[in-house]
C-alpha positions in Angstrom: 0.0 0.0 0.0 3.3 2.3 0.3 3.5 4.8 -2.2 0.4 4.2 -3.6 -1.0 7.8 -5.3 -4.8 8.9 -3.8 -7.4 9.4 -6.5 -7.4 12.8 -8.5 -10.3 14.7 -8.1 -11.0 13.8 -11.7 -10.7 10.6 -11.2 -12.8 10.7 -8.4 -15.5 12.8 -10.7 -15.0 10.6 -13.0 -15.9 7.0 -11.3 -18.8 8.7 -9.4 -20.3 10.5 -12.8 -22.4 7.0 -13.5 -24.8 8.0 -10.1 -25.9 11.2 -11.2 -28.6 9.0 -13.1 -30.4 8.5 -10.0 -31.7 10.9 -7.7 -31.9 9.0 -4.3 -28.9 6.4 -3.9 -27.7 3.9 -0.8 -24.3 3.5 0.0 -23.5 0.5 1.5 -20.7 1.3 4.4 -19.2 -1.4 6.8 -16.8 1.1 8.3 -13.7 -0.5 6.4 -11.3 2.1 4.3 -13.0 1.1 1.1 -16.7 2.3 2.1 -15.4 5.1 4.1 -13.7 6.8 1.1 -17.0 5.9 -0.5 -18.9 7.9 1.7 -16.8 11.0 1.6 -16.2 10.9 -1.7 -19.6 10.6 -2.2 -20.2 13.2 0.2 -18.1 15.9 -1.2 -19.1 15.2 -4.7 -22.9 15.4 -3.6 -22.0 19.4 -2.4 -20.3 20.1 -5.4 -23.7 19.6 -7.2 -25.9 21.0 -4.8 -26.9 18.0 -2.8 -27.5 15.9 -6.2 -28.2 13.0 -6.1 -29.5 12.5 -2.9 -27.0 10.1 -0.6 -28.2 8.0 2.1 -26.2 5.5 4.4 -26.6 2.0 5.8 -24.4 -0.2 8.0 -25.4 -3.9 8.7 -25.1 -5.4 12.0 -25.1 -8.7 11.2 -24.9 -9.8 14.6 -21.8 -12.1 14.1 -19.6 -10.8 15.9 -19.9 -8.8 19.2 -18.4 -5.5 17.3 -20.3 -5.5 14.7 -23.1 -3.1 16.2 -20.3 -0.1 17.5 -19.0 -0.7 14.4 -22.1 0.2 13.0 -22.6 3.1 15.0 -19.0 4.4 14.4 -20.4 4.5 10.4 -23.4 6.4 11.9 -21.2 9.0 13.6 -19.0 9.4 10.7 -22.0 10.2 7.9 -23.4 12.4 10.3 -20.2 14.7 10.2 -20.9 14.0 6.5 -24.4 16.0 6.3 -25.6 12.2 5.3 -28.3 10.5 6.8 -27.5 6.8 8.1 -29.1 4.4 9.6 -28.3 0.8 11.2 -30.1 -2.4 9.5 -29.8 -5.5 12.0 -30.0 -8.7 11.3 -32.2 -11.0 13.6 -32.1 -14.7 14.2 -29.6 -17.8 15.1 -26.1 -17.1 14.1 -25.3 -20.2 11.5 -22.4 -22.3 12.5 -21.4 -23.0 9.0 -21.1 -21.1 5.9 -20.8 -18.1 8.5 -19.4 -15.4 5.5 -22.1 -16.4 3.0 -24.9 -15.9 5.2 -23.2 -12.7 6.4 -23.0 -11.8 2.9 -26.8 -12.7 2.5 -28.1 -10.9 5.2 -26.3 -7.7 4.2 -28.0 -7.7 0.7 -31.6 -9.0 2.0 -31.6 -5.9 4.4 -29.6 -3.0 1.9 -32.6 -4.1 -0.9 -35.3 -3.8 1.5 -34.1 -0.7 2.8 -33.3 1.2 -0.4 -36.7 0.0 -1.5 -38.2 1.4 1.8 -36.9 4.8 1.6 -37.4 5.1 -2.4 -33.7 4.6 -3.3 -33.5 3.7 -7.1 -29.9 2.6 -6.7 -27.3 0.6 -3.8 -23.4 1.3 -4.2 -20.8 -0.6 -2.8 -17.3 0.0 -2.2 -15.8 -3.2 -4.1 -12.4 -2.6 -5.7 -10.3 -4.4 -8.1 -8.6 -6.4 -5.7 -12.2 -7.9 -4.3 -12.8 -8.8 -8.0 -9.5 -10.5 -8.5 -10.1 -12.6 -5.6 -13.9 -13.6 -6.5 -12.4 -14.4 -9.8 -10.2 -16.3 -8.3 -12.3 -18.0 -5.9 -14.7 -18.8 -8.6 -11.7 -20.4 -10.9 -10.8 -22.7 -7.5 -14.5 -23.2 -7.7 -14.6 -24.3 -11.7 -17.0 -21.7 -12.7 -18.1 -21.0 -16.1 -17.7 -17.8 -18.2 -20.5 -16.2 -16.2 -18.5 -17.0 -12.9 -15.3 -16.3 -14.0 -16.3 -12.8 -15.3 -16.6 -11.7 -11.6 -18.8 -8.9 -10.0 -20.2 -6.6 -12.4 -20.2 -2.8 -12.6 -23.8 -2.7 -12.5 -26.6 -4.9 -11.7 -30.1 -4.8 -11.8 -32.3 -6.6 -9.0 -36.2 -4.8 -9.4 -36.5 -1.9 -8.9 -32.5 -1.0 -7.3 -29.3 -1.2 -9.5 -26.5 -2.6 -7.5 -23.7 -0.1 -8.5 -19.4 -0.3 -7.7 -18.1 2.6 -9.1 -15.0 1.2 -7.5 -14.3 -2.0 -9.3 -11.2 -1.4 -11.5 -10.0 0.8 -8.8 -7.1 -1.1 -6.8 -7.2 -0.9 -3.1 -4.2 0.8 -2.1 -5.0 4.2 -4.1 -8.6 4.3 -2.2 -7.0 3.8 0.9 -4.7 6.4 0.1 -7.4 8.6 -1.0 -9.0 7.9 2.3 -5.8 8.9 4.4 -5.5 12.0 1.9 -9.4 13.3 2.8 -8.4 12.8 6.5 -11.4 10.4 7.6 -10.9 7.4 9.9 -11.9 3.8 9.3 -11.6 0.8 11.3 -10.2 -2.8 10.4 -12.7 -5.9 10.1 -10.9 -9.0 11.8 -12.4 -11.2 10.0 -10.2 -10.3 7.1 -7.3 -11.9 9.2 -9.1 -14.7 9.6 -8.1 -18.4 8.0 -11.4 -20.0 8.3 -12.5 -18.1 5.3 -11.7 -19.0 1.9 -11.2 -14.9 0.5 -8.5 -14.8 3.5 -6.7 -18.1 2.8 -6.3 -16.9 -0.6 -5.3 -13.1 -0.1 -2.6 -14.6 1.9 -1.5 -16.6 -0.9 -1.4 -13.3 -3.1 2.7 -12.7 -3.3 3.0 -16.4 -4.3 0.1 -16.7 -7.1 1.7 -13.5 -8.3 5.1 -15.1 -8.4 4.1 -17.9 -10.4 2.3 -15.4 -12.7 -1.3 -15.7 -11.1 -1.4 -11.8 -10.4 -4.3 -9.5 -9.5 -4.0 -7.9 -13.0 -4.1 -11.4 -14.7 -6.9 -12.4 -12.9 -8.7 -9.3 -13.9 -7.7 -10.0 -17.4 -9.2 -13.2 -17.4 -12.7 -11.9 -15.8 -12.5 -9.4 -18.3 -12.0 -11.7 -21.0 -14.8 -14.5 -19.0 -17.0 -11.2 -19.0 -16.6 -10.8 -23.3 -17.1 -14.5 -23.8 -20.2 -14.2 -21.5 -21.8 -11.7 -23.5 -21.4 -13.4 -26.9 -22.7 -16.5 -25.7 -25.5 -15.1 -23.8 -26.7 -13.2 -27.5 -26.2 -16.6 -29.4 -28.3 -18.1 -26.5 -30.9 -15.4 -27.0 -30.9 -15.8 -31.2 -31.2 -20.0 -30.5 -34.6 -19.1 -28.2 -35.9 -16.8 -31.0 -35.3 -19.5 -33.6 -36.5 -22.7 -31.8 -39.1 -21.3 -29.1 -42.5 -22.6 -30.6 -45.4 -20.3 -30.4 -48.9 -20.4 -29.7 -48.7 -22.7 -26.8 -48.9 -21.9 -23.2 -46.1 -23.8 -21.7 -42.7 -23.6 -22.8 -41.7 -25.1 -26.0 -38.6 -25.9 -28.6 -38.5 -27.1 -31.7 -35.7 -30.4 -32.3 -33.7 -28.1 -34.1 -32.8 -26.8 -30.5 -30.6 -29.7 -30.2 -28.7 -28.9 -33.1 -27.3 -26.0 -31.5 -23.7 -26.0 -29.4 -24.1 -27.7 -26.0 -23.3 -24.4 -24.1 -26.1 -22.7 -26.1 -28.6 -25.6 -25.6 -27.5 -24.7 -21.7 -27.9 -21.3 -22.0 -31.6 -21.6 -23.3 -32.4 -24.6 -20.5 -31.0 -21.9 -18.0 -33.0 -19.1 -19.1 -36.3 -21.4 -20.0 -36.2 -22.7 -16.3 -36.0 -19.0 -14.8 -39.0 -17.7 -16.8 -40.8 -20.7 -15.9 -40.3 -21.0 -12.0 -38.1 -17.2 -11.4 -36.1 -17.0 -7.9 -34.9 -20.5 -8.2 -31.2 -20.8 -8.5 -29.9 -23.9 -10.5 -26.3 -25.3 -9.9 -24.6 -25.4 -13.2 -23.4 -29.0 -12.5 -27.3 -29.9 -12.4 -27.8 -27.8 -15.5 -25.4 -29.7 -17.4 -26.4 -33.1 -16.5 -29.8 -32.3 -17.6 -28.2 -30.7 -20.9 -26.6 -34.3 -21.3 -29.2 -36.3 -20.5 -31.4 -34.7 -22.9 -28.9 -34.7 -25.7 -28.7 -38.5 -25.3 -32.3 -39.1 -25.6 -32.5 -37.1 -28.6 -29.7 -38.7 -30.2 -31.6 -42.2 -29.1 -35.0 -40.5 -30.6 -36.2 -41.4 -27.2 -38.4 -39.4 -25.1 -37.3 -38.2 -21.9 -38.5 -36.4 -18.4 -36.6 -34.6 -16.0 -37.1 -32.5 -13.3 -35.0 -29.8 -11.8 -35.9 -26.2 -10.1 -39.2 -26.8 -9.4 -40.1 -27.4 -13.4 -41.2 -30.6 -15.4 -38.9 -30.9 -18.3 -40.8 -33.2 -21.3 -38.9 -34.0 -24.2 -41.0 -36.4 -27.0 -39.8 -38.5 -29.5 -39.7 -36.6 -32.0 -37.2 -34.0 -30.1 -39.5 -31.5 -29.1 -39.1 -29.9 -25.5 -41.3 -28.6 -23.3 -41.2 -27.0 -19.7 -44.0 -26.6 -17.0 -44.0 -25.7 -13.3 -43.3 -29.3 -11.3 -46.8 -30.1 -9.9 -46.9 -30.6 -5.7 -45.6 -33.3 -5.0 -47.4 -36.2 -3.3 -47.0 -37.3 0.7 
């Protein structure tokens, strides 16, 4: 982090310019040096434009660990010298005893949505940087994820009515916590980012070594940005297959045979998004989705009809290779 330069207030103009398209955003701060130079950033940029957009803070207390709420109200403090408004979201129930970061992660979301939705917020920013997105790409490599996976967190993504926005995500993480140091605002250090139970720790840690052996945080971006253009081009072949084999006129579902003619990662593609519009807010593990994608290509190879189901839907393919995809019916006691 030595010698790293802050942002220029261009640069800082510059990252931030994407939220003047909203005019009521959340910023998502856990107290760490990346959301704090968020918030100020944000802050000062907001009165250089007469208090537009409008800024508003949350901090989770997630209730893991016993600092988390005077953590939270540090945040709380901090916006206030701000001009911003904050508030504390907390997060009720059992703490989990395993899969402790993903549920953390969970919660957070589940209660910045339903807040930004609650006090009319079009738009939720966090402070993820480039080296967050060279670790999830990483993470998901370990992980064998596809294209989709191995493109890493997006700049921008919708969910309803809020866009989850991170200006900060080609932005490395010593030059915002540089910029934080230059704008003279405190922060305060998460432990659990020392800690080795968690996978993102285990391999931060291994950072210097990767890099050695040529695994570096700029190559792993490269990759994710590469993933990110294969993504796209498959997902618009995907979307030209559905308009070519998707069979009208009927209420469920329904392919032509020429759908199997297509490359296997297309045929996916079109099974992944068929199953979403027919049972949405179900999420399918791509292993599943490929065994499916096999299972049907061999019966359609055989001219044999097959059913599956997977995700709450009824997949029906005939002899004659045509598919078709319904909501699974309750099942029986």
């Amino acid at each position: 982090m030595t010698g790293a330069a802050p942002l220029t207030a261009a640069e800082s103009a510059a990252l931030l310019a994407p939220l003047s398209a909203y005019n009521h955003i959340l910023l998502a701060v856990s107290g760490g040096p990346d959301s704090m130079a968020l918030m100020a950033l944000c802050a000062r940029w907001a009165d250089a434009h007469g208090g537009a957009p409008r800024f508003s803070v949350a901090s989770v207390d997630h209730g893991f660990r016993p600092e988390a709420r005077s953590e939270a109200e540090f945040v709380c403090r901090e916006a206030a010298q701000l001009g911003l408004d904050a508030r504390i979201l907390t997060r009720t129930g059992a703490v989990p005893q395993t899969g402790l970061q993903e549920a953390a992660r969970e919660a957070r979301y589940d209660l910045l949505y339903a807040h930004a939705r609650a006090i009319g917020a079009q738009a939720l920013v966090t402070a993820h940087h480039a080296d967050d997105q060279a670790e999830t790409v990483l993470m998901r490599l370990c992980r064998g994820s596809g294209p989709g996976g191995l493109a890493g967190m997006r700049t921008d993504t919708p969910r309803g009515a809020v866009v989850l926005l991170r200006p900060f995500l080609n932005m490395p993480r010593a030059r915002i916590a540089a910029t934080l140091a230059g704008l003279g605002r405190a922060s305060i250090a998460d432990p659990s980012n020392s800690d080795r139970r968690f996978e993102r720790v285990r391999l931060r840690q291994l950072a210097e070594t990767l890099a050695d052996l040529g695994l570096s945080r700029d190559r792993l971006l490269l990759l994710g940005q590469r993933a990110a253009r294969a993504d796209a081009a498959l997902d618009r072949a995907a979307e030209m297959a559905w308009a070519r084999h998707r069979m009208p006129g009927e209420q469920a579902l329904s392919f032509s045979p020429g759908l199997f003619g297509e490359a296997q990662e297309i045929l996916l593609r079109v099974l992944a998004k068929a199953l979403a519009r027919t049972v949405p807010d179900r999420v399918v593990r791509l292993e599943r989705l490929e065994d499916l994608g096999q299972a049907l290509s061999a019966a359609r190879a055989q001219n044999e009809p097959l059913a599956r189901t997977l995700g709450g839907v009824l997949i029906r393919l005939d002899g004659a290779g045509r598919l078709r995809l319904t909501p699974e019916g309750p099942r029986r006691a």
